[in-house]
C-alpha positions in Angstrom: -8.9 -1.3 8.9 -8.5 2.5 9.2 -5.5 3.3 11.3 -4.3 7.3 11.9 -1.3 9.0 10.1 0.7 8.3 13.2 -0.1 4.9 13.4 0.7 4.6 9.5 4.1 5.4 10.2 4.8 3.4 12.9 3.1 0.6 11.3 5.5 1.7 7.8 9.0 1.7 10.3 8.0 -1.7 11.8 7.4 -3.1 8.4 11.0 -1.9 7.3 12.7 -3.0 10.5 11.4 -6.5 9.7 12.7 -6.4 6.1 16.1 -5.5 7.1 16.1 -8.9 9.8 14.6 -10.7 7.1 17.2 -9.5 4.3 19.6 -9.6 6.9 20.0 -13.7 6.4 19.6 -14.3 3.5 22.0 -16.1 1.7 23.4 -14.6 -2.0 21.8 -17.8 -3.1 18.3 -16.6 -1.6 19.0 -12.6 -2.9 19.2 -14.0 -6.4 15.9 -15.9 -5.7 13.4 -14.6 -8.6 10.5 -12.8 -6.6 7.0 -12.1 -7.5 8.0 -9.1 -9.3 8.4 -10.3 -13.3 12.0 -10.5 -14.5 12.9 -9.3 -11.0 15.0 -11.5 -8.1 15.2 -10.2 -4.4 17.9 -7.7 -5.0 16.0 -6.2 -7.5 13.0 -5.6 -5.3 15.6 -3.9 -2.7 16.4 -1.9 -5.5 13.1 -0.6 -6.0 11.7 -0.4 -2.5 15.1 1.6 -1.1 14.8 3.6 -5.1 13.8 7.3 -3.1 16.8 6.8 -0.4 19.2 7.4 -3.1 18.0 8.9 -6.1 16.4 12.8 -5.7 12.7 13.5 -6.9 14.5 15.5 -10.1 16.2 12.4 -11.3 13.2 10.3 -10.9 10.9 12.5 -12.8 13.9 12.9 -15.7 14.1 9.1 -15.6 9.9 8.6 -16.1 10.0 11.6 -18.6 13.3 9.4 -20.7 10.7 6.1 -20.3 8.5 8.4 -22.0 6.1 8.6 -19.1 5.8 5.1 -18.1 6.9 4.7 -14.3 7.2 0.7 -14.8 10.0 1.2 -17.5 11.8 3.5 -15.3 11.4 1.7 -12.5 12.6 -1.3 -14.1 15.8 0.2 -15.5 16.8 2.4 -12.0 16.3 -1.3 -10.3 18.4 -3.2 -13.1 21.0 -0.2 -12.8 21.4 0.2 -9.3 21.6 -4.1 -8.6 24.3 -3.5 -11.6 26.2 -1.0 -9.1 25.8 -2.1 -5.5 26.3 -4.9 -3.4 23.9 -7.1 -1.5 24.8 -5.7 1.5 25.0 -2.2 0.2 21.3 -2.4 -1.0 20.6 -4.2 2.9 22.4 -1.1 4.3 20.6 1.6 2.0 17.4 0.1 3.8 19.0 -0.2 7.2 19.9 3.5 7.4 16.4 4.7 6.1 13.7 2.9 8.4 12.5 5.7 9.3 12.6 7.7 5.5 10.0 10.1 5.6 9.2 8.4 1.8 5.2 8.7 0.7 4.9 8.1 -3.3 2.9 10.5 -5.0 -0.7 10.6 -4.3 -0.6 7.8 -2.0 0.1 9.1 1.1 1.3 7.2 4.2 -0.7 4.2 3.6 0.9 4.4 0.3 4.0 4.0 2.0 2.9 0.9 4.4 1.3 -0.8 1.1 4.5 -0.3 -1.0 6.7 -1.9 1.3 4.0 -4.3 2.4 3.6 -5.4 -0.9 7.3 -5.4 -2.0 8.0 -7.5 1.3 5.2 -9.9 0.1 7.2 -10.7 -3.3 10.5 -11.5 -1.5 8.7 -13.5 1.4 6.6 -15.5 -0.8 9.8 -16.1 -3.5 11.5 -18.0 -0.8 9.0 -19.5 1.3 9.5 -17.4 4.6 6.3 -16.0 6.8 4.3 -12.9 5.9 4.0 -10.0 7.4 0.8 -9.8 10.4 -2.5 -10.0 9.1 -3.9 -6.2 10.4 -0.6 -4.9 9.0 -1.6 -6.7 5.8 -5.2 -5.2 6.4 -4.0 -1.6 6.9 -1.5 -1.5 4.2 -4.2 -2.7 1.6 -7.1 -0.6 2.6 -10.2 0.2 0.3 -8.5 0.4 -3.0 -10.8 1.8 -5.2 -11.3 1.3 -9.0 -7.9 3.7 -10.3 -5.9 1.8 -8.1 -7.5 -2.0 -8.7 -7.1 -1.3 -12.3 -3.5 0.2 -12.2 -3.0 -3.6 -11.1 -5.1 -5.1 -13.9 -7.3 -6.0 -11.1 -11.4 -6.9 -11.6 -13.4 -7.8 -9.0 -16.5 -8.0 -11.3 -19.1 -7.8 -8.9 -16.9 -10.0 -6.2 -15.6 -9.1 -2.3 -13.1 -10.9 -1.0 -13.0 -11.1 2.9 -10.1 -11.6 5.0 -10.5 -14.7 7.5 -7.8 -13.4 9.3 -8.4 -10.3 10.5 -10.5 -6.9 9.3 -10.3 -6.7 6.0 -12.9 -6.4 2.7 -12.5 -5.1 -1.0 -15.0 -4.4 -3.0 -18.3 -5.6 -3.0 -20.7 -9.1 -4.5 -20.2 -12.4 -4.3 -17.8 -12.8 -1.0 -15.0 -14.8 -1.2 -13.0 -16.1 2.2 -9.2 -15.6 1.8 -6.0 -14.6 4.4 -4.9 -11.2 4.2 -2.2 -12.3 2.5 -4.0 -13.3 -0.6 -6.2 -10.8 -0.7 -2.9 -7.7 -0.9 -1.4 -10.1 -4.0 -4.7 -10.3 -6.0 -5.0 -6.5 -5.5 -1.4 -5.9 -6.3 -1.8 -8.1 -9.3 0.2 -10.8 -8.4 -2.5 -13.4 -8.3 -5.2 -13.8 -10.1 -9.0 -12.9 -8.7 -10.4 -16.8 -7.5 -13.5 -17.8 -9.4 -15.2 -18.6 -6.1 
């Protein structure tokens, strides 16, 4: 599903707005839930999806440069850090008051944007059992990865396509396989593992 730059906003806003009610009630019970996200819980992933709200470009780039260049070690300390130094409801807030962030990462653009906080919604929503996010939202957030970004995830296809059955959505090409959009944006974000069949 190809959507413009305009809608990719819109569609990135909406996503937020539904994070916030989500996150919103949630008990501190449910916010120290691990999520998908290894050795992370819920607050954690608040952490890192509201990360560019608070901290400039400078201090990110010193903070990769200090992991020695790996993004994932950085990322992991600024989260542990900033869950160290603010509240639940201050990390809720830091997303409240920034729905409409102008935020792209590097590279990625404003899909980027839709898939990181599509994806980062997926590891709290699947943690604690609550509903996904809507299929073509799903579908425009994951896009047509190609190889680079399938293997930043550890993700092969290996000559399999995996179709959504839920709305217009197909990675990569071969044998196809019949899965909800849901499934499809954790295998490519490397949270489950590519089905057999």
């Amino acid at each position: 599903m190809t959507l413009s730059e305009a809608d990719l906003r819109t569609e990135t806003f909406a996503e937020r707005r539904r994070l916030v009610a989500i996150l919103d009630d949630l008990t501190p019970q449910q916010w120290a839930t691990d999520s998908l996200c290894d050795g992370w819980r819920v607050r954690e992933v608040v952490a890192h999806i509201t990360l560019a709200y608070r901290h400039s470009m400078f201090r990110v780039v010193r903070g990769i440069v200090a992991a020695r260049g790996d993004f994932n070690t950085f990322s992991n300390r600024i989260a542990l850090k900033d869950t160290a130094a603010f509240s639940d409801a201050e990390l809720l807030e830091s997303l409240r008051a920034n729905v409409e962030h102008p935020w792209k990462p590097p590279r990625g653009g404003q899909q980027g944007a839709l898939a990181h906080d599509v994806l980062h919604g997926l590891d709290i929503t699947e943690a604690l059992g609550l509903p996904a996010t809507s299929p073509d939202r799903i579908a425009a957030a994951v896009g047509d990865p190609d190889n680079r970004q399938l293997a930043y995830f550890g993700v092969d296809l290996n000559g399999k396509s995996l179709h959504a059955n839920d709305t217009d959505l197909t990675v990569g090409s071969g044998t196809p396989i019949g899965l909800p959009a849901k499934e499809i944006a954790l295998i490519v974000g490397g949270r489950r593992p590519v089905p057999s069949s």
